[in-house]
C-alpha positions as CSV (number, residue, x, y, z in Angstrom):
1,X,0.0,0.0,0.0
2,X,3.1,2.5,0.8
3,X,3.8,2.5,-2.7
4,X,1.1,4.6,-3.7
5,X,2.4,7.8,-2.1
6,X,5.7,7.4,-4.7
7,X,3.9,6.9,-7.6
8,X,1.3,9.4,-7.1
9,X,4.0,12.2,-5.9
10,X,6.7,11.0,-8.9
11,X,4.9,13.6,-10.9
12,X,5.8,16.3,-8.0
13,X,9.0,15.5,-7.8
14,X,10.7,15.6,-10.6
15,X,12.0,19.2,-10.4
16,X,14.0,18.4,-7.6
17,X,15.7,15.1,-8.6
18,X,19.1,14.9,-10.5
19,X,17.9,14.7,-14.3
20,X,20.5,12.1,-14.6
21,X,18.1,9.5,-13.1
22,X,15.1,11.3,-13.5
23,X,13.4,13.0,-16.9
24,X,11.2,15.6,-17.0
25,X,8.0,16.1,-17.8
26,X,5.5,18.8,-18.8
27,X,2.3,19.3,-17.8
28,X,1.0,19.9,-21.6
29,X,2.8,16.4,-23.2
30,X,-0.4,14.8,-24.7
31,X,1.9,11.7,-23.4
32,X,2.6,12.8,-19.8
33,X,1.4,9.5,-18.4
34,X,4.2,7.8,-20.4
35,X,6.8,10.2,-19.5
36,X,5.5,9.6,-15.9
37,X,5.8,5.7,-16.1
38,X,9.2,6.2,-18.1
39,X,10.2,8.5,-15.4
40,X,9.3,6.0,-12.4
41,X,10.8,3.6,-13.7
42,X,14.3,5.7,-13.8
43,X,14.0,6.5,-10.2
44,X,13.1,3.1,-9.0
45,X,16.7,2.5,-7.5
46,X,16.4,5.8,-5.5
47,X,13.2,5.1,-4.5
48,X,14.1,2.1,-2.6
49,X,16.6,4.1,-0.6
50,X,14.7,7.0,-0.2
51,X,15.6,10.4,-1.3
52,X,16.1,12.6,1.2
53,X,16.1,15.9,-0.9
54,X,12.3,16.1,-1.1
55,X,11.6,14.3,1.8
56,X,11.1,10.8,0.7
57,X,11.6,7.8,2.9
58,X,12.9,4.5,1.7
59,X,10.6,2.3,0.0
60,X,12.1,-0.7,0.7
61,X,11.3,-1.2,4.0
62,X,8.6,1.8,4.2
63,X,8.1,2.5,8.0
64,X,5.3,4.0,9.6
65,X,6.2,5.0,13.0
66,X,2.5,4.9,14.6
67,X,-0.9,4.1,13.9
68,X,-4.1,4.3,16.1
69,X,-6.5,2.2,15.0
70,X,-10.2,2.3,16.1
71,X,-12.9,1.0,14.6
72,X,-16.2,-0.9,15.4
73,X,-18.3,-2.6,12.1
74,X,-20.2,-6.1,12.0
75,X,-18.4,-9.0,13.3
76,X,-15.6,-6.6,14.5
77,X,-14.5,-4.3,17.1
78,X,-10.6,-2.8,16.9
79,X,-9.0,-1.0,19.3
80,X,-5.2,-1.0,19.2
81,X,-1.8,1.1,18.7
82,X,0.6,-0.4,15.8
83,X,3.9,1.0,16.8
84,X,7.5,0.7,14.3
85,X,5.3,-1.0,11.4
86,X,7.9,-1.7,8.3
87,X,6.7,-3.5,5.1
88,X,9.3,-5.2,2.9
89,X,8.5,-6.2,-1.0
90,X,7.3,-2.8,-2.0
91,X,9.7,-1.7,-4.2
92,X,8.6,-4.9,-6.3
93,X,5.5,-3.0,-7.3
94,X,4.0,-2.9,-11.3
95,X,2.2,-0.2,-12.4
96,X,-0.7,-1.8,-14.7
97,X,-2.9,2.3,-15.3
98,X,-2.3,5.5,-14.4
99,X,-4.7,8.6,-15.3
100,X,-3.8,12.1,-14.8
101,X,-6.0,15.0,-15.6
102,X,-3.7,18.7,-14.7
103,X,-6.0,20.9,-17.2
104,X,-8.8,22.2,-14.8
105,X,-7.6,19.6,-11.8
106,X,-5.4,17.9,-10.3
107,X,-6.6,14.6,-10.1
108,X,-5.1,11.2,-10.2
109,X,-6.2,7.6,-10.8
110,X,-3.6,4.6,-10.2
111,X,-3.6,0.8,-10.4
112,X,-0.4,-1.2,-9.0
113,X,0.5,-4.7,-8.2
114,X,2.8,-6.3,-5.4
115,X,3.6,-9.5,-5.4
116,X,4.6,-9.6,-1.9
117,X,4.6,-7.6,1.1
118,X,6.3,-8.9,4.8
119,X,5.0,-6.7,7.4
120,X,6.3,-6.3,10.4
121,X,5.0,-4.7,13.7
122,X,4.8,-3.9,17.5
123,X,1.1,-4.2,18.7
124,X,-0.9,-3.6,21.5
125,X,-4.4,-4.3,20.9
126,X,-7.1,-3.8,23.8
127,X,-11.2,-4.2,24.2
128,X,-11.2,-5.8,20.7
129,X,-12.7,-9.1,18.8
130,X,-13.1,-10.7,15.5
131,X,-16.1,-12.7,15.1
132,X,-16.2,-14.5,18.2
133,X,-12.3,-14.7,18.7
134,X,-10.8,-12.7,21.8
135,X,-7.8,-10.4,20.0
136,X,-6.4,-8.1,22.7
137,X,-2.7,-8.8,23.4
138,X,0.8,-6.7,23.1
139,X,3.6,-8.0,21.3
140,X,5.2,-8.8,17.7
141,X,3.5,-9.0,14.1
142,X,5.1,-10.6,11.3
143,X,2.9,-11.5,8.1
144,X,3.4,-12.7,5.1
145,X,1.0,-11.5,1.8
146,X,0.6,-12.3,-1.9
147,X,-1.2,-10.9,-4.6
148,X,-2.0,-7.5,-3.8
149,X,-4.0,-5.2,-5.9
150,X,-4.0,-1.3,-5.4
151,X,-6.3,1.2,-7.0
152,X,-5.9,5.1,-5.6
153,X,-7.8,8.0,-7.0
154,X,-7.2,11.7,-5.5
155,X,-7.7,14.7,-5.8
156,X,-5.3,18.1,-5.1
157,X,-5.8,21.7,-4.7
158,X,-3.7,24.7,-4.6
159,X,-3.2,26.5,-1.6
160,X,-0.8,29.7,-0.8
161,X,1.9,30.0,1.9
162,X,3.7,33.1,2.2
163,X,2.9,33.9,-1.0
164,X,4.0,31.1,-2.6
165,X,1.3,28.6,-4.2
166,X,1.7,24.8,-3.6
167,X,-0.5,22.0,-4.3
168,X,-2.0,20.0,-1.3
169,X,-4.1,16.5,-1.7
170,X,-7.7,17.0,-0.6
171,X,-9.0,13.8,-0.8
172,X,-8.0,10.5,-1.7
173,X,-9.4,6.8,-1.9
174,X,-7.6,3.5,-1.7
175,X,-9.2,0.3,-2.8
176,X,-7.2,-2.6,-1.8
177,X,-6.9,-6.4,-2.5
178,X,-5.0,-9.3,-0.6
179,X,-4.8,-12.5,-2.9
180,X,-3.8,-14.5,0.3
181,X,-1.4,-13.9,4.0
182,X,0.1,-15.9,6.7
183,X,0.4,-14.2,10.3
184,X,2.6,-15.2,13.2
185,X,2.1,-13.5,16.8
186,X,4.7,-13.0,19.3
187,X,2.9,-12.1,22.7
188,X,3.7,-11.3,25.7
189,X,0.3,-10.9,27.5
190,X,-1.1,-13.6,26.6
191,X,1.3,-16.3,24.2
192,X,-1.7,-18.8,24.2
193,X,-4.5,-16.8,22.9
194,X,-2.1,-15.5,20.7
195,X,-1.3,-18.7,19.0
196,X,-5.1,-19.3,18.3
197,X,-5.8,-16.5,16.8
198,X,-2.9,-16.8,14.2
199,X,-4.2,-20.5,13.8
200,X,-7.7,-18.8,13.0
201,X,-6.4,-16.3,11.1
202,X,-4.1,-18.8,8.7
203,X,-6.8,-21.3,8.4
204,X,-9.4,-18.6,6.8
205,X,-7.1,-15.8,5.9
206,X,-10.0,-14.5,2.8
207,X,-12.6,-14.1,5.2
208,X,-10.5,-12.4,8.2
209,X,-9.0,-9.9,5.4
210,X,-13.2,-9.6,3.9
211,X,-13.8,-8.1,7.5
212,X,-10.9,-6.0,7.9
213,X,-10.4,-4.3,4.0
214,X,-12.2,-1.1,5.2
215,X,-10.0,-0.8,7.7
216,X,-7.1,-1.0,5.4
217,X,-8.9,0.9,2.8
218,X,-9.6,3.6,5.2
219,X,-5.7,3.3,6.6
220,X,-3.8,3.0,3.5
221,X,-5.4,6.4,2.5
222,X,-4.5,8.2,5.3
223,X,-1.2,7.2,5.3
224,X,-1.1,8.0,1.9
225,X,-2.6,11.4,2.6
226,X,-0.1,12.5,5.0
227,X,3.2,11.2,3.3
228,X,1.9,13.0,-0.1
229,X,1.3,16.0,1.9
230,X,4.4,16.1,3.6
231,X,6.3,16.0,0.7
232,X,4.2,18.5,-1.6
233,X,4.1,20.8,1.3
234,X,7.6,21.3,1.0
235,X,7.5,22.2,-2.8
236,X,6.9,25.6,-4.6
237,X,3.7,24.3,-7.4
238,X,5.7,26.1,-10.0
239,X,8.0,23.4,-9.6
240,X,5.4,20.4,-9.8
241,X,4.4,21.8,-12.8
242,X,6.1,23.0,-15.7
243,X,6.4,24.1,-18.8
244,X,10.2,24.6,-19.7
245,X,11.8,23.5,-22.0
């Protein structure tokens, strides 16, 4: 899911990068998706490391430092705090559509596949069940998942800081898909209970991951959100777009 936020911000940041690894593009090519995708494709060994110039973390792992999650639908109730989260396999990802329309919007559609995504995490999850299983506990997450399928559309607006104009994302909307995971929990609250619900969980991984996709729908877009933000926020819109030659 951390991919998105590279691909969606490659078109932002190519004013900053060396041109050696990076080319440009203008906001009128009839062929700026191309030029995008040829473009992306140049930075891919940067964006594994990160590039610290315009504020972009390494792909490969991507870490999110915390996430509260809280959220109550049928057959589940979450509570918990997902602390030094780090996903692996990312910088793996294909790019099978992208859509851009920069005339009267900025708006953005994208479709990308990972083959395979370890996650890893500290957890601590209180009050909480799935279906009838108990899930509260504090420990260590490691999971395994295949087959992922991301679709992200957003949209962006200008804004003015010190009169300067940048371009902000307003809105954005992740749809994910999870072809299959493994999970294994390392607790140390409760090491039994822990153990059960990774049996549960590995023995019907489809229909935990049915329950829990708006949850990771809902999360991968604010992460995404804030880590396109972050790095837009930082960059004069003049420089997002151009027109030179």
């Amino acid at each position: 899911m951390q991919v998105l936020f590279f691909i969606l911000c490659a078109v932002c940041v190519y004013a900053k990068v060396t041109p050696d690894y990076f080319p440009q593009c203008k906001r009128s090519d009839p062929k700026i998706e191309k030029c995008v995708l040829d473009a992306i494709e140049a930075m891919r060994p940067q964006l594994k490391a990160g590039i610290p110039e315009v504020n972009i973390p390494a792909l490969d792992p991507f870490t999110v430092p915390t996430l509260k999650l809280d959220r109550t639908a049928p057959n589940l109730r979450l509570k918990a705090t997902v602390r030094h989260a780090k996903a692996y396999g990312g910088s793996d990802f294909k790019i099978e559509k992208l859509k851009l329309n920069l005339n009267n919007k900025y708006a953005a559609e994208i479709k990308l596949v990972i083959p395979k995504l370890v996650v890893t995490a500290d957890y601590d999850v209180r009050g909480s069940r799935l279906l009838t299983l108990d899930i509260n506990g504090k420990g260590k997450l490691r999971g395994n998942f295949t087959g992922i399928t991301v679709v992200a559309k957003g949209i962006a607006k200008p804004i003015e800081k010190e009169g300067v104009m940048y371009i902000q994302a307003e809105k954005i909307v992740t749809r994910v898909k999870i072809g299959h995971g493994q999970v294994a929990f390392d607790d140390t609250e409760r090491p039994v209970a822990a153990v059960s619900a990774a049996t549960f969980f590995n023995a019907s991984p489809g229909v935990v991951i049915d329950i829990l996709n708006p949850l990771i729908d809902e999360t991968s877009a604010a992460v995404l959100k804030a880590f396109i933000n972050k790095v837009l926020g930082g960059i004069p819109l003049s420089e997002v777009l151009t027109d030179k030659k």
